[in-house]
C-alpha positions in Angstrom: 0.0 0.0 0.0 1.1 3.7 -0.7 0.6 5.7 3.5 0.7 9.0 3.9 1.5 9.6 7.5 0.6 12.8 9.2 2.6 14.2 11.9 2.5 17.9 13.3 6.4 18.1 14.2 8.4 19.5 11.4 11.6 17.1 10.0 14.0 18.3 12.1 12.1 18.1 15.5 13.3 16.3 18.0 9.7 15.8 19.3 8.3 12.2 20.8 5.7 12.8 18.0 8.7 13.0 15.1 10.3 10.5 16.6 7.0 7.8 16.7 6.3 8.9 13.1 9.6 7.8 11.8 9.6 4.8 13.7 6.4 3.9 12.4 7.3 4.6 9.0 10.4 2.3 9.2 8.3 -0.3 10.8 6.0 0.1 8.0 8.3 0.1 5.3 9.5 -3.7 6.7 6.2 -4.8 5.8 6.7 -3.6 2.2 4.5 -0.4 2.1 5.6 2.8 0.9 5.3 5.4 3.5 5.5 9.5 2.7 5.8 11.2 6.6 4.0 14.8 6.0 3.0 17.9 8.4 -0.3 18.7 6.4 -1.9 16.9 3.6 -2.2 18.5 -0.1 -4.0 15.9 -2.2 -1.8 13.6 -2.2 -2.8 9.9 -3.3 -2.9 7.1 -1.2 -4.6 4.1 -0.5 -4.2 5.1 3.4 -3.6 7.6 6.2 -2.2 7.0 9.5 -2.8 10.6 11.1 -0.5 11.2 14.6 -3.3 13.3 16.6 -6.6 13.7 16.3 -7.1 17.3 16.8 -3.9 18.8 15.3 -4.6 16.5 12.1 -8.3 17.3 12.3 -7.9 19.0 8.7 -5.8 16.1 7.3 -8.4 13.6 8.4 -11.5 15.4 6.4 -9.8 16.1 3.7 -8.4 12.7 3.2 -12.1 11.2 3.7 -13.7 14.4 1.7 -10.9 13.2 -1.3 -11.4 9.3 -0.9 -14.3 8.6 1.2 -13.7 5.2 0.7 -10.1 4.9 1.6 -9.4 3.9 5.0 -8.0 6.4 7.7 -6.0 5.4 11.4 -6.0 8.0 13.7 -3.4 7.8 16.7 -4.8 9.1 20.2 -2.0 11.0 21.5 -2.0 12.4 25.0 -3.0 15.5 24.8 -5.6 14.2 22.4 -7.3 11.7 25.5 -6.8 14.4 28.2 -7.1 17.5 27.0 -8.4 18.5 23.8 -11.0 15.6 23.9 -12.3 18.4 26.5 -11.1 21.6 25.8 -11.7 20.8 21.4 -14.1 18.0 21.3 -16.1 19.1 18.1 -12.6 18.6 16.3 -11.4 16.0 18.3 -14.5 13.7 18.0 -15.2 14.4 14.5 -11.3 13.1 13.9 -12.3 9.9 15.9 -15.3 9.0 14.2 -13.9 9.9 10.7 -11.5 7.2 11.3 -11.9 3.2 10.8 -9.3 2.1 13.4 -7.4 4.2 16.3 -4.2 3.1 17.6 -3.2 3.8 21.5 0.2 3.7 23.2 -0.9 2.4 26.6 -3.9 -0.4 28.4 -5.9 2.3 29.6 -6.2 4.9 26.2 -9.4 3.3 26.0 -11.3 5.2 29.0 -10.9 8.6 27.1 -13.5 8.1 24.3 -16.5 7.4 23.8 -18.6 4.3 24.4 -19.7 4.0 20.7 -16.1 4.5 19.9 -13.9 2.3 22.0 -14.3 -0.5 19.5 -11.7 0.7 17.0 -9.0 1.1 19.6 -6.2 -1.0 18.9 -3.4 -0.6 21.6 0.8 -0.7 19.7 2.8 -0.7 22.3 6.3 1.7 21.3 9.5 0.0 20.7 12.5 0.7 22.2 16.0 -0.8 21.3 18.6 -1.9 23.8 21.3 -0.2 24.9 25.0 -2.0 25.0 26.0 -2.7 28.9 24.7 -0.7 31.9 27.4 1.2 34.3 25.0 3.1 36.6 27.1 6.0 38.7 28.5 4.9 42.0 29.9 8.5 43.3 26.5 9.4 43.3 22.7 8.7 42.8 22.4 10.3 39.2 18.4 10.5 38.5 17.3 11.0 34.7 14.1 13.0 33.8 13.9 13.2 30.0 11.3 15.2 28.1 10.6 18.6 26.7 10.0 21.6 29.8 6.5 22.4 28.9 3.1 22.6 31.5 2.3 18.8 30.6 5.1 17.7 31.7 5.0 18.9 35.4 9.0 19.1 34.6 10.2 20.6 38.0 8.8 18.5 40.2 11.7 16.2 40.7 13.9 19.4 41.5 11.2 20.8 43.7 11.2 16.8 45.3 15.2 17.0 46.0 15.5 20.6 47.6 16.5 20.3 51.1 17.2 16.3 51.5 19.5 15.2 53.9 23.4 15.9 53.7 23.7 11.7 53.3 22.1 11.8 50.5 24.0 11.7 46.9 20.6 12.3 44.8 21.6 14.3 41.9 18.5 15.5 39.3 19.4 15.6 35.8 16.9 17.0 33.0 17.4 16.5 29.7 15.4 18.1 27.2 14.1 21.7 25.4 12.4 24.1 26.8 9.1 25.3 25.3 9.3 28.6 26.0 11.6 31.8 27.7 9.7 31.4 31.3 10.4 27.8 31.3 13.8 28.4 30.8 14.1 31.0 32.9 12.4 28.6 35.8 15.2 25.9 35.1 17.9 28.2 35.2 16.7 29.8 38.6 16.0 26.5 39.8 19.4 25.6 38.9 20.9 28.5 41.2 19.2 27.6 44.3 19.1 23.7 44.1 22.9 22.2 43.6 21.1 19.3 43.1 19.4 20.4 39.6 20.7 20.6 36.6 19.3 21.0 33.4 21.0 19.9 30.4 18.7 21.3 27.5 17.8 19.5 24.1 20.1 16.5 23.3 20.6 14.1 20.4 18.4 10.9 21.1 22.4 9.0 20.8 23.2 11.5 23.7 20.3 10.2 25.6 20.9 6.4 24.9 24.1 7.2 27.0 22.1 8.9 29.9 20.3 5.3 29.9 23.7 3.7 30.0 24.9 5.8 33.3 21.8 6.7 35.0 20.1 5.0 38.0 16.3 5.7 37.7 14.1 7.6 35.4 11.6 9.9 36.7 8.4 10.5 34.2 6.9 13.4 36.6 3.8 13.4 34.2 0.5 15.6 34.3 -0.9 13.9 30.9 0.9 11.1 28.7 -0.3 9.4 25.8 1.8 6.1 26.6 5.6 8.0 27.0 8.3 6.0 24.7 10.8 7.3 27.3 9.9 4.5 29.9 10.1 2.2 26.5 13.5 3.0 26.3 13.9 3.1 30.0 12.4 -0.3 30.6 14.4 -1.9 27.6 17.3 -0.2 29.2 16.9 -2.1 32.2 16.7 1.4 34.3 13.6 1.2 37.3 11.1 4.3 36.9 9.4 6.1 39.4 6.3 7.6 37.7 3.5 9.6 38.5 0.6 7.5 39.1 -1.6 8.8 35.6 -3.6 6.7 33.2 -0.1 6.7 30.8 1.8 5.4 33.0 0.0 3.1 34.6 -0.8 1.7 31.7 2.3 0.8 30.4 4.0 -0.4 33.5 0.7 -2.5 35.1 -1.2 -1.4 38.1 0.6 -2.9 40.8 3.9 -1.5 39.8 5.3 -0.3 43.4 7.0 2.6 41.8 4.5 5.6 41.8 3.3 8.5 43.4 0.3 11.1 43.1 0.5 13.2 40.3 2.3 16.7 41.7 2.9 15.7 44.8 6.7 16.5 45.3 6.5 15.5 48.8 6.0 11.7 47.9 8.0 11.7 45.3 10.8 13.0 47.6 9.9 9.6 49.8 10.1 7.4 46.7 13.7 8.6 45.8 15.0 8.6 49.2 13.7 5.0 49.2 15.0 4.2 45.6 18.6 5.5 46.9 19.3 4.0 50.1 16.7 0.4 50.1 18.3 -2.0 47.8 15.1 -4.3 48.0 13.0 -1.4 47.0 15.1 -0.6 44.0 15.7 -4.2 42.7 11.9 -4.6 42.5 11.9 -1.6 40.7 14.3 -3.7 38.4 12.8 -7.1 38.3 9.4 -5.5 37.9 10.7 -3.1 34.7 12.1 -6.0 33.3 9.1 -8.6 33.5 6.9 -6.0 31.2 10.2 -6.0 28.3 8.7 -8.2 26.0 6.1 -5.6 25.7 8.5 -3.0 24.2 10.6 -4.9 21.5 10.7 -3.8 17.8 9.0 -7.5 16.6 6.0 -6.9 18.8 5.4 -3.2 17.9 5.9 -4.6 13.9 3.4 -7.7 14.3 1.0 -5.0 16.4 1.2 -3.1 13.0 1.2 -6.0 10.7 -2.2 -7.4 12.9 -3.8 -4.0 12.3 -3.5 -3.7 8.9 -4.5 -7.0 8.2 -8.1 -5.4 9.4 -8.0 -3.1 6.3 
């Protein structure tokens, strides 16, 4: 088949949505279809669209079906599709949702967001992650990773706001990684960095860069408001690096409701607990570990391909 897949971030971007889109359109490619990634749609022919975001690719969606109503059309429920502009947008949002013949989800729980009448097209494609070559976590100190763009979604100073003021014995360093999406958040990292010698934001970096953070780092924080399903605790969970995560319907949904290693959503104080823990109980942290690594299977690049391969075969 000839896709067109839509996708709001630009080429260059090193956004999660760029970066699904490309691996969807390699994954896609392996099962012998040609694949065009575009930001809008301009008439182009195909015999199928897979649009990334239902309300940014609202206009994609209807033109598509308005050019070939008989074509089929996947629309992929991203995160701030489920829980926010299914709210704030949900003329354009639903009208996406309906328009399509099957909607792919990143996590167990996508599901809850929509609809009654509309839950039946959900298919759920876990994101792939590839390994990374041999782990050596720090040892002079407790180096914590929190990886994604500084924007309101995000709640991305909340693991600096967990770690002001912890006790002298403790060697919990806070690392972000990742761009800010505006002056004021910038402005906040950099203040936070002045006050807090336990901060320190490292900006945007190359996704190699960030494969090496996995080699060196000794948990992941995903500090969360909204998620669609967050490839970063793919990566971190193929890794073999524990997460602590905010306890929202993304996570939970990707790392299984009795995972021990959450805490309520902006709630700095608990978090603090669960990294003081994390640092100085080994048992705590190695069933961080084992528990990471039992849900593994989930994130390789031959189940996310047969997920795709399964769909289609619905066309």
């Amino acid at each position: 088949m000839r896709i067109i897949l839509i996708t709001p971030a630009p080429a260059k971007s090193l956004a999660g949505n760029r970066a699904t889109a490309a691996r969807w359109a390699h994954i896609l490619r392996s099962l012998d279809h040609r694949v065009d990634i575009v930001t809008e749609y301009t008439g182009q022919n195909a015999d199928l669209m897979i649009a990334l975001h239902a309300w940014r690719s609202a206009d994609a969606v209807q033109q598509f079906t308005d050019a070939y109503p008989n074509r089929p059309i996947i629309v992929a429920i991203t995160g701030t599709d489920a829980y926010r502009f299914i709210h704030s947008h949900p003329e354009t949002t639903l009208q996406s949702i309906k328009l399509a013949d099957h909607l792919v989800g990143l996590h167990d729980l996508i599901s809850n967001t929509l609809p009654p009448d509309q839950r039946h097209k959900m298919n759920v494609i876990y994101q792939s992650a590839e390994p990374v070559s041999k782990r050596e976590p720090y040892k002079r100190y407790f180096h914590i990773a929190v990886l994604g763009h500084l924007r309101e979604e995000k709640d991305p100073l909340r693991p600096a706001l967990a770690v002001r003021n912890l006790p002298e014995s403790s060697q919990i360093q806070i690392h972000q990684y990742g761009k800010a999406h505006s002056p004021e958040w910038a402005d906040e990292a950099t203040a936070e960095m002045k006050i807090n010698p336990r901060y320190i934001w490292h900006g945007e970096i190359a996704h190699h860069a960030i494969r090496q953070v996995y080699q060196r780092t000794n948990l992941l924080v995903l500090p969360s408001r909204m998620e669609g399903g967050a490839n970063v605790i793919s990566e971190a969970v193929v890794a073999g690096v524990p997460v602590i995560a905010s306890d929202i319907e993304g996570s939970v949904g990707l790392l299984g409701t009795d995972y021990p290693g959450y805490y309520p959503v902006e709630n700095e104080s608990a978090l603090r607990e669960l990294l003081l823990r994390a640092e100085s109980d080994p048992l705590f942290y190695q069933t961080l570990q084992k528990t990471c690594a039992a849900r593994q299977s989930l994130f390789t690049t031959e189940n996310e391909t047969q997920s795709w391969s399964n769909l289609l075969g619905k066309l």
